[in-house]
N, C-alpha and C positions, 0 to 999 in steps of 0.2 A: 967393877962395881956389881954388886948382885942383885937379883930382882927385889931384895927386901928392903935395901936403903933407897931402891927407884922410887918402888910405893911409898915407903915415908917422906921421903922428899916432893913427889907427889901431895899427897895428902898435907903435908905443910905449908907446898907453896900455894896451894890454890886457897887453903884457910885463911892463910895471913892474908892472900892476897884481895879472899871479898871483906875481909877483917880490916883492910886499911887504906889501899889504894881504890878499891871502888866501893867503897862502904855507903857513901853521899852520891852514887853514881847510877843510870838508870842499868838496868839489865834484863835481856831477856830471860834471865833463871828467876827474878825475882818472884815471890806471890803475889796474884791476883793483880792488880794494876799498881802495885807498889813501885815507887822512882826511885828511891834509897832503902838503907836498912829500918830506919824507924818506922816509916809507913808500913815494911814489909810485916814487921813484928804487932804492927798495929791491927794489920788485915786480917795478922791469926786470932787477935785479941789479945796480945801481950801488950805490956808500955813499955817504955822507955829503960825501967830498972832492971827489968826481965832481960832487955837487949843488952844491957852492958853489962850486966854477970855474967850472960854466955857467953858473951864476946870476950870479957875477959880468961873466964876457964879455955874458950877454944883457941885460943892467941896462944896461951901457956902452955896444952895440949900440942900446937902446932909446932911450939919451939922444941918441946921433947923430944918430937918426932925427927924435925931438925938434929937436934944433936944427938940423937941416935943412929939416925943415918949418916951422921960425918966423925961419931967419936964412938958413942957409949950408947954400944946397940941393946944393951938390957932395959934402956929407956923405954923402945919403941913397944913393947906387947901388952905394957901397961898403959902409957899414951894411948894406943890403936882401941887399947877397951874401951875405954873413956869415951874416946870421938866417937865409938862405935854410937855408945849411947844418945852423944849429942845427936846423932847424923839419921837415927833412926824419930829422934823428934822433931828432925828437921822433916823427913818423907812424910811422918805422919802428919803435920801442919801442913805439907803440900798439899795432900790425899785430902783433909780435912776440908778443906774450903775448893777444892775439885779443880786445883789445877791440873795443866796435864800431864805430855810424859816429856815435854822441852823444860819445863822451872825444876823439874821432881828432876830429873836427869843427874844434874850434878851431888847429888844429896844423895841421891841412891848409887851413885858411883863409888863418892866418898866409903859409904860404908860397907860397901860388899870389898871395898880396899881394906878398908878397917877392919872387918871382920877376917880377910886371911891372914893379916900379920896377927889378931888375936891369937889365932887358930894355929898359924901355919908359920910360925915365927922363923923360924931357918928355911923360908922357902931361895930356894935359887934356881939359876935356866938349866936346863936339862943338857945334859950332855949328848949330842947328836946320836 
């Protein structure tokens, strides 16, 4: 497997995974003192509508990525753009309301992943 289907696989499973199994769940990535996703989206000043359109785009995003890294890798550099953008609105609502560098952490992970598969779409591990 190559470093490019790791990152998307990455990058998918950790989406889906604040996308559905800990969406209702507290976290220490969340903003500011938020316990689930609605409050988190609340604290930025977004509601409720706001949350489920992104969730829905970044859910669909996530699955691209998915089956880019397990079938049809011409998915992923399009996906990867996409989340880039979500992920870099995600930092800025961190930055926004002065969280620090533990909640902003995974959101600025995400998209410096996002951004080499943009960027660097055939990346793979280097040959010794």
């Amino acid at each position: 497997m190559n470093l490019q289907k790791i990152l998307s696989l990455t990058v998918s499973l950790v989406v889906l995974s604040a996308w559905s199994i800990k969406l209702n769940q507290p976290s220490m990535f969340r903003g500011g003192n938020s316990t689930n996703m609605s409050e988190e989206f609340a604290t930025y000043g977004l509601d409720d509508s706001t949350m489920i359109i992104v969730g829905i785009c970044k859910v669909c995003l996530a699955i691209a990525l998915l089956l880019g890294a397990l079938k049809y890798s011409n998915l992923i550099r399009p996906a990867a753009a996409v989340m880039a953008l979500f992920m870099t609105g995600a930092v800025y609502f961190h930055i926004s309301i002065g969280d620090g560098l533990v909640p902003t952490l995974p959101a600025a992970s995400m998209l410096l992943i996002c951004l080499v598969l943009s960027f660097y779409p055939n990346i793979s591990w280097s040959k010794g």
